[in-house]
C-alpha positions in Angstrom: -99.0 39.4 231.0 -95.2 39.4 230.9 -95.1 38.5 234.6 -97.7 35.4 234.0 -95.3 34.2 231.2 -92.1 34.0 233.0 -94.1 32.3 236.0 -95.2 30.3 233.7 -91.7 29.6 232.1 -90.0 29.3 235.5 -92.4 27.8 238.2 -90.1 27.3 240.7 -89.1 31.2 240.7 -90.2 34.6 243.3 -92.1 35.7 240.6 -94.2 32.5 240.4 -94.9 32.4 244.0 -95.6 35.8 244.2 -98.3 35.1 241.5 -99.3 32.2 243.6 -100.0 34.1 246.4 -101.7 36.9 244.9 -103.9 34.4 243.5 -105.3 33.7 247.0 -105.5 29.5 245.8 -108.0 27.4 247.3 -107.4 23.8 247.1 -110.9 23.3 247.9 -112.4 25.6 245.2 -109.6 24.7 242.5 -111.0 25.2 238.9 -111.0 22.2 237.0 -108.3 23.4 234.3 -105.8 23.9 237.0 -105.9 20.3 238.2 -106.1 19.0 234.7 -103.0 20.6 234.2 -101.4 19.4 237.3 -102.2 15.7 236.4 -100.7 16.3 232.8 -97.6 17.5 234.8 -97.3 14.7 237.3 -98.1 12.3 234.6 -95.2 13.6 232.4 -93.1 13.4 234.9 -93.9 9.9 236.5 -93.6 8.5 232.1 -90.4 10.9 231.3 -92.6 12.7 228.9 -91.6 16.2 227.8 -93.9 18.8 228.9 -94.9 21.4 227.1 -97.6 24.1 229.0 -100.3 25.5 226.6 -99.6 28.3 224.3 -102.2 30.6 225.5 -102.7 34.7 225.2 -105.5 34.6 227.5 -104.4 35.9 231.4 -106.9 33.4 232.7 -105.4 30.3 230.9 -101.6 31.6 231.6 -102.7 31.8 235.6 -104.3 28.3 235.5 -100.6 27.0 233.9 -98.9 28.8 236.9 -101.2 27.1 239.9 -100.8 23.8 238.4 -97.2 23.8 239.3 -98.0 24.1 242.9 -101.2 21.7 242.9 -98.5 19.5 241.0 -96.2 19.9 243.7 -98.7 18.4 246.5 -99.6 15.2 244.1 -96.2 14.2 243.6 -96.0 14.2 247.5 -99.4 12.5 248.1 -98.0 9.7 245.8 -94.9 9.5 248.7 -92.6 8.1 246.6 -88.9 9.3 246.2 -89.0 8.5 242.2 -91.9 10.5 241.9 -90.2 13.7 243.7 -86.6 12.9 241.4 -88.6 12.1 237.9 -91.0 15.7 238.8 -87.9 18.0 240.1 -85.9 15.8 237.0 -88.9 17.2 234.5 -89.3 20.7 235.5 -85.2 21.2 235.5 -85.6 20.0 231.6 -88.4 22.5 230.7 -86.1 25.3 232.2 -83.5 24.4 230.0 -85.3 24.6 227.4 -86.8 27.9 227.9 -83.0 29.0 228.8 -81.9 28.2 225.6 -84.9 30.6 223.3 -83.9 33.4 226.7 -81.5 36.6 225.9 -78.8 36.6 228.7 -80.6 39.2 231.0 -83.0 36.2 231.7 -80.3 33.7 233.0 -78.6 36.0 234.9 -82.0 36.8 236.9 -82.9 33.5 236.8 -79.2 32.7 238.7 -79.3 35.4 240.7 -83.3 34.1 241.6 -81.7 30.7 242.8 -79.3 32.9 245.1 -76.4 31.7 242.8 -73.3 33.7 242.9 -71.9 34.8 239.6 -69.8 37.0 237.6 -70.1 38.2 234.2 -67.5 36.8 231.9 -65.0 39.3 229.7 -66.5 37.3 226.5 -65.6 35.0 223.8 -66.7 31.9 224.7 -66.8 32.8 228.6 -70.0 33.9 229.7 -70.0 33.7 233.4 -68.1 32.7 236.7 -69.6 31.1 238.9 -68.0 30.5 242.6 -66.5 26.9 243.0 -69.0 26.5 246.2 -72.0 27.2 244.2 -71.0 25.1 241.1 -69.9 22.0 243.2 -73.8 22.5 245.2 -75.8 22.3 242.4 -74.2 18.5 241.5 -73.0 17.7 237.8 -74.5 14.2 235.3 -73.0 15.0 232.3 -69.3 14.4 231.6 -68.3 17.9 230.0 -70.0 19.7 233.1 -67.6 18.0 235.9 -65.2 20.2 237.6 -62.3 17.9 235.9 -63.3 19.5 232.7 -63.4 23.1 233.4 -61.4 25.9 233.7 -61.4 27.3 237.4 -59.9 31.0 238.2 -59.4 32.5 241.1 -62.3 30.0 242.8 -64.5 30.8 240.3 -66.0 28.6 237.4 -65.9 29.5 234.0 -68.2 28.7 231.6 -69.5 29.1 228.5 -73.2 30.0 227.6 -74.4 26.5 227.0 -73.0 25.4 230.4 -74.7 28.2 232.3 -77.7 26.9 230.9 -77.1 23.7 231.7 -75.5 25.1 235.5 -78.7 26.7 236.0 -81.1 23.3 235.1 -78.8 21.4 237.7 -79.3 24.5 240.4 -83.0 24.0 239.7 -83.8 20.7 239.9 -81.9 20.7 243.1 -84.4 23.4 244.2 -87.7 21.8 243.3 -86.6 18.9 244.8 -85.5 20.6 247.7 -88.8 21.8 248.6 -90.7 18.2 248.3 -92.5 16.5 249.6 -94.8 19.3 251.4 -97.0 19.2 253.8 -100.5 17.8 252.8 -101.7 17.7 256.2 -105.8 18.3 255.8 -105.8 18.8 251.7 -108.6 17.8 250.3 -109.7 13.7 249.6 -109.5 14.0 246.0 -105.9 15.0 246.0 -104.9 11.6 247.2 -107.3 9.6 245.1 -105.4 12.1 242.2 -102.0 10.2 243.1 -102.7 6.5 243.3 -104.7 7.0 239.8 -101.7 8.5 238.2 -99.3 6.2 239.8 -100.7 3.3 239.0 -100.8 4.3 235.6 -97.5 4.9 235.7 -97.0 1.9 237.1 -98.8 0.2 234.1 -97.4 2.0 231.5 -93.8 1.2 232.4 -95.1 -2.9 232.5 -96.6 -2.6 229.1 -93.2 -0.7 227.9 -90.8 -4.0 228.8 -93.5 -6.3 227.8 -91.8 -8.4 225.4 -88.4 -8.8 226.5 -87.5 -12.5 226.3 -86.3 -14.5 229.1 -84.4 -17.8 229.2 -81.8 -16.1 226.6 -79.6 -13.1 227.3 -78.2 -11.6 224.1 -75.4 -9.5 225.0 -74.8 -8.4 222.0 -78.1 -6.7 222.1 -77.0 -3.9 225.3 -76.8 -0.8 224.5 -73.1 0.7 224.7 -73.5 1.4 228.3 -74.2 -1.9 229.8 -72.0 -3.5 226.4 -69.2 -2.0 228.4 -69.8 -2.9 232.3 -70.5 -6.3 230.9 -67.3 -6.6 228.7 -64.9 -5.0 231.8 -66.7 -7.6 234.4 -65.8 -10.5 231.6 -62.0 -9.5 231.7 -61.9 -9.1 235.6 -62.1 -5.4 235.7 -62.5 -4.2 239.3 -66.1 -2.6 239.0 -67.3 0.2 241.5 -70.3 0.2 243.4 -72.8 1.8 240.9 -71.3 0.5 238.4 -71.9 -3.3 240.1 -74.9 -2.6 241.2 -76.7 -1.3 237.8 -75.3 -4.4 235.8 -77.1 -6.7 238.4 -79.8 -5.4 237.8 -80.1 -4.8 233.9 -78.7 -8.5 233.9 -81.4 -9.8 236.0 -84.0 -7.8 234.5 -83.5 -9.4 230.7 -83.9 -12.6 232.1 -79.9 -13.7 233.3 -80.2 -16.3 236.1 -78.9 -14.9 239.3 -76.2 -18.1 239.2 -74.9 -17.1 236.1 -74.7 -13.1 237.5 -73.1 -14.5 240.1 -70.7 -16.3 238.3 -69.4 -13.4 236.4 -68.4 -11.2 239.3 -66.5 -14.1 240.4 -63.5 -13.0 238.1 -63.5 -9.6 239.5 -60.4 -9.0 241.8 -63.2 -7.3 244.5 -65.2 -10.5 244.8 -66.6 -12.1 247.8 -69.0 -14.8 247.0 -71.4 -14.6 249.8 -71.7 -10.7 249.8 -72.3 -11.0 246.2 -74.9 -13.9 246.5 -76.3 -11.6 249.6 -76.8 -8.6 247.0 -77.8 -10.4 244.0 -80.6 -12.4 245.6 -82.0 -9.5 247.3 -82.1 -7.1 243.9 -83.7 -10.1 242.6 -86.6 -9.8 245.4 -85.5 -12.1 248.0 -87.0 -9.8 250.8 -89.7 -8.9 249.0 -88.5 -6.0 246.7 -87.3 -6.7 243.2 -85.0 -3.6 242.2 -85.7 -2.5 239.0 -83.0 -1.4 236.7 -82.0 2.5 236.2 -83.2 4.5 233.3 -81.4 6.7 230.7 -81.4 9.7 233.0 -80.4 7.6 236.0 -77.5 6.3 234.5 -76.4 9.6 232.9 -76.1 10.5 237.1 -74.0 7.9 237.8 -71.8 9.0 234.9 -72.4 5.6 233.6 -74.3 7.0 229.7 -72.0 6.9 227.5 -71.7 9.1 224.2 -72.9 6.8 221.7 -76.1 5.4 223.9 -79.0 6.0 221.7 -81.0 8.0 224.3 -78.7 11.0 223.2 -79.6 11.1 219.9 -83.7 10.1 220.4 -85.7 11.5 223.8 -87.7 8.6 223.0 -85.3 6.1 224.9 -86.0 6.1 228.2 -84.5 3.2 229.5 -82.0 1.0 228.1 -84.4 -2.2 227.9 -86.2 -0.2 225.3 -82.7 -0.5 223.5 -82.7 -4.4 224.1 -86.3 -5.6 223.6 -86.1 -3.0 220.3 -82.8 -5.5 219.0 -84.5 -8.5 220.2 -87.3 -7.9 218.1 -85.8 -6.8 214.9 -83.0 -9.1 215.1 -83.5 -11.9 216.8 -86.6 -12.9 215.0 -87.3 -15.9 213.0 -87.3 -14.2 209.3 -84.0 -12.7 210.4 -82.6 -15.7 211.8 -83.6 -17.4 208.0 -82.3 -14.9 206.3 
């Protein structure tokens, strides 16, 4: 039972694929719980839903939790899409964080040592491990306090605290799970791929009915969130923007309703500009050629080291996406009683 619940905890680990194996799984006899399971998974993922597997004591129900993660696995790559594979990898590297956290610090260290991580145990006090530069730079940093700039390195080795293993080890695994996507579905069974284009279109649908609402022919700056508050105050002074940081206020702009004249006008008094490039790039985020770019969400921008500390999305796991942030202001304070008042 032990086994079933750290598989369970940890999908992604040997012991999970060793319980996979020794399962002998047959997509083609699959009981029905497992794929239930695997849709709640892939659905979670695709909405940025927390998941949270079943509390169960029964063996059976703890074994149907493990398969779902590879039945999961072969979903997210019958949908084809690389959003789908970076919200799913995205997802499970949350729930192992999570776990991490409730875990004593024998669990970390097999986990690490699971995800061939090399390590040292720390002399204590706040140091808890060391980590080798190589392994730490690998496994890619979002959040401001985990980059390199802001840690103290000995001897080519990392030193971190407790909380930033944990945090280490749910970069190291995200960058496994998605690592091993898409597989192979070569010859799976129909019903897997009719299992995708449901749950992505739902997705799909979801995320329309979630920016329903946002008003267009008036762009409220005041209403941003801090994050875009700020590329949008630097790009008014002139600031010379970098590329991310260009290319996300396009978009936001364009997606609460800014003409693409008046985007283009602002990047005019940046000291990088060059109109035609710029009218090149806005047009085709806009969907010139077809594709209209949509704009990044709260974990996207966290990244690109563009979420700053007092976005809301770090306070609520609700926000998602920072035009939740601007329809939300819209609404409450842009409406007629508030404009009477």
């Amino acid at each position: 039972m032990e086994e079933l619940r750290f598989a369970q905890k940890y999908p992604f680990s040997s012991t999970a694929k060793r319980v996979v194996r020794q399962s002998n799984l047959s997509l083609g006899e699959l009981p029905v719980e497992v794929i239930e399971r695997a849709e709640v998974l892939v659905r979670n993922a695709l909405q940025g839903i927390e998941y949270k597997a079943n509390v169960v004591s029964s063996q059976g129900l703890l074994l149907n939790e493990v398969l779902a993660f590879p039945v999961a696995k072969i979903i997210v790559s019958c949908i084809g899409k690389d959003e789908a594979i970076r919200k799913f990898s995205v997802l499970i590297a949350a729930n192992t964080l999570r776990h991490l956290e409730a875990e004593q610090p024998e669990t970390l260290f097999a986990i690490a040592a699971d995800l061939s991580i090399r390590f040292d145990l720390s002399e204590g006090g706040q140091e808890f491990a060391r980590v080798v530069l190589p392994d730490f730079l690998a496994a890619g940093t979002k959040d401001e306090f985990m980059k390199l700039v802001n840690k103290k390195v000995e001897k080519g080795k990392v030193v971190l605290s407790r909380a930033s293993f944990e945090k280490f080890l749910s970069y190291a695994v995200e960058k496994n799970v998605l690592s091993s996507l898409p597989v192979d579905v070569t010859g799976i069974p129909k019903n897997f791929g009719e299992i995708s284009r449901r749950l992505y279109s739902g997705a799909v649908e979801q995320q329309k009915k979630q920016f329903e609402g946002i008003p267009s022919g008036k762009v409220k700056p005041e209403f941003f969130p801090p994050c875009f508050k700020r590329l949008y105050s630097d790009i008014l002074v002139g600031k010379k923007l970098g590329h991310i940081e260009r290319f996300n206020l396009a978009t936001f702009l364009l997606a609460v309703g800014m003409p693409q004249e008046r985007v283009i006008d602002l990047y005019k008094a940046t000291p990088n500009f060059d109109e035609n490039t710029t009218r090149y790039h806005v047009a085709r985020l806009a969907g010139r050629s077809g594709k209209q770019y949509s704009a990044s969400s709260c974990s996207k921008l966290a990244e690109y080291g563009l979420r700053l500390p007092d976005c809301p999305c770090n306070a609520s796991t609700k926000i998602k996406h920072p035009l939740q942030v601007y329809r939300k202001a819209f609404s409450e304070k842009d409406s007629p009683t508030q404009n009477e008042a």
